[in-house]
Structure formats: C-alpha cells, structure tokens
C-alpha positions in Angstrom: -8.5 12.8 -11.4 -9.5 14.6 -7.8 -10.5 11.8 -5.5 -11.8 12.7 -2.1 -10.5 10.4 1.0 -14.1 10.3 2.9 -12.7 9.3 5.9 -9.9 12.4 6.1 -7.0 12.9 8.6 -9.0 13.4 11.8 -7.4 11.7 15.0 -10.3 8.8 14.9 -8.9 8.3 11.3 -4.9 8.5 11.5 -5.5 6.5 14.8 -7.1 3.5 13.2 -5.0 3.4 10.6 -1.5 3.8 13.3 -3.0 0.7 14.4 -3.0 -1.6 11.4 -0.6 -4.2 11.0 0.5 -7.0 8.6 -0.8 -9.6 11.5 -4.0 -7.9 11.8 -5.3 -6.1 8.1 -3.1 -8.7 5.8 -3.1 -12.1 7.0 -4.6 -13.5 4.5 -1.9 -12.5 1.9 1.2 -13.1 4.5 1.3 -17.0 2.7 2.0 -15.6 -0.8 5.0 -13.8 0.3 8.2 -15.0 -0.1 12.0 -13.6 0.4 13.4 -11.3 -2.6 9.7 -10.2 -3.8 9.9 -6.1 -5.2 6.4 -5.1 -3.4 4.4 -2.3 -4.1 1.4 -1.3 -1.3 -0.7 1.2 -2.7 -3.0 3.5 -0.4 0.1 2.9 2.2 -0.8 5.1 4.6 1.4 5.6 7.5 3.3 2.2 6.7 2.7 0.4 9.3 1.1 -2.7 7.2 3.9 -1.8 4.3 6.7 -2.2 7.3 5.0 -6.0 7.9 5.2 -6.7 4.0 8.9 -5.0 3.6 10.1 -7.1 6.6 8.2 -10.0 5.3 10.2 -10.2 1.7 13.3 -9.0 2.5 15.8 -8.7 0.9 13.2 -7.5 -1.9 12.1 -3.8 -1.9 8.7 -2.5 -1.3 7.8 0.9 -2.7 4.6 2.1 -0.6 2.7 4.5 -1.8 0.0 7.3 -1.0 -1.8 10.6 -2.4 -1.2 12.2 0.8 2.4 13.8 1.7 2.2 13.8 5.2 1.4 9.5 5.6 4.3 9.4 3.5 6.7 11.0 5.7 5.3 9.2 8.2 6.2 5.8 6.9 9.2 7.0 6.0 9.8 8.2 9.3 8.8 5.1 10.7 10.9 2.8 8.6 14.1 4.7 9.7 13.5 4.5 13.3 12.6 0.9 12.7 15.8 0.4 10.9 13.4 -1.0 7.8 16.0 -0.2 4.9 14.2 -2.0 2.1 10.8 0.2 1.9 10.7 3.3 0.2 7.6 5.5 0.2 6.5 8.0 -2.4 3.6 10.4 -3.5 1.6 8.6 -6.2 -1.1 8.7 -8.2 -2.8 4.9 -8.5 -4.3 5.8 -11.6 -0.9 6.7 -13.5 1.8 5.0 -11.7 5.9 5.9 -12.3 6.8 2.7 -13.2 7.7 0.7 -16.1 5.2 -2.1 -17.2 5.7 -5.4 -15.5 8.0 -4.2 -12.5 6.3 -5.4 -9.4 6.2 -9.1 -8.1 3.0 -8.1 -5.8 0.4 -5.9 -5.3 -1.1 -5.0 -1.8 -4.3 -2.6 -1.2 -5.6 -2.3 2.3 -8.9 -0.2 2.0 -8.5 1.9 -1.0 -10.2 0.6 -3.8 -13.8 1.5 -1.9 -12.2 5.5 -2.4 -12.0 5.7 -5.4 -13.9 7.2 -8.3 -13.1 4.6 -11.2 -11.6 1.7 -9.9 -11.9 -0.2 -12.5 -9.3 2.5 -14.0 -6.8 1.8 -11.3 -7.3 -1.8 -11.9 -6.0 -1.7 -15.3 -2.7 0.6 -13.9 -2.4 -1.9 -11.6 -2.0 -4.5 -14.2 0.3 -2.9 -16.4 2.7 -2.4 -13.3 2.5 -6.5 -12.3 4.5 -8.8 -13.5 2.0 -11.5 -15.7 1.0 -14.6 -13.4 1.5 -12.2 -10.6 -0.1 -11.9 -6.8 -2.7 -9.0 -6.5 -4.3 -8.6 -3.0 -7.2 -6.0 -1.7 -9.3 -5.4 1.1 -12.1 -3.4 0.6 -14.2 -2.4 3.5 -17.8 -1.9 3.2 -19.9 0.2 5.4 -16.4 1.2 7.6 -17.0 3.8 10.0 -14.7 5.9 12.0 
C-alpha cells in the first residue's frame, strides 16, 4: 500500500522531529519499560526517541523502523556516534512487518498512526508481532502543523 507522509522531509519537518526525545514525545510510556525488553518503534524516524527507548531497556534490543531510507541511516548514524549498540534500524513496511508472530515485548508509535491509510490494518500487524499481554504505546497528533 502507497502511503503519503503529509508532512514530507522539509527542514521545518526533519527539524521537529531532530528534536524529539524520549523525555519530551514518550514520557508517558518511560514507566512500562523495564531492562532486557526487545523493543520495536515503528515510524522511528531519525531515532532520536528510539535512542531514549534502546538506552532505557538495555540490554534488550530495539529494532526502529521507518518507510523512509534516509531517517534510517540517520538513526543509524546516530546510534554509532552515540555508542548506542543495542538499536538497529531498518526499512519497513508497518502493514507487513519481517518478523515472526509474537517477537516483540513492546510497541512504540510516535505520530504515525494519524498517516496512514488503514490503520486499523497496521493495528492487526502490530498484534501479530507482540507478545500476548504485551505493552502497545501511540501518540497520535491531531491538527499538527509544521
């Protein structure tokens, strides 16, 4: 499925986004992590919340992910300068997934879901990839200007 990111990869955009943190777009989920989680942030961007959750469970892994090539090799970029060795970042599709059914301990969303063209689709792949009993945690802006 073709989705269209509305807000794009202007410099107002990517410089929002370079500003986001754990501490300040994902405080509200920082209580339900816990050391030794696998992680997967979906919509990851240029990592810079993903870094916050990878440092957050570590030793467990989180596996960011994004549509876009070049936020992905910027949060890879960014996790090796910030010597952040259990976060790997791939090109991904949230509406067919490469994992296996129940792999992830957690699932984080930071302004995705309001993007989409069948969310309730994602949800589902979502699902499938979470462990039952499992943490799922979104924020979806409304009326979010740039």
């Amino acid at each position: 499925m073709q989705e269209k990111y509305t807000p794009g990869y202007s410099s107002n955009a990517t410089n929002f986004m370079a500003k986001r943190s754990l501490d300040t777009h994902g405080a509200f989920f920082k209580p339900y992590l816990r050391p030794g989680m696998k992680l997967l942030d979906c919509g990851c961007g240029p990592g810079t919340i993903a870094l916050g959750l990878a440092k957050a469970i570590a030793p467990g892994t989180l596996t960011g992910i994004d549509r876009e090539a070049s936020q992905i090799r910027i949060a890879a970029e960014s996790a090796f300068t910030q010597g952040v060795s259990n976060a790997n970042f791939l090109e991904g599709n949230i509406y067919a997934l490469p994992f296996c059914d129940n792999s992830f301990d957690a699932i984080f969303s930071h302004a995705l879901f309001e993007h989409l063209q069948e969310p309730a689709q994602a949800l589902r792949e979502l699902w499938r990839v979470l462990k039952p009993g499992e943490l799922l945690g979104f924020v979806v802006l409304t009326g979010a200007g740039f």
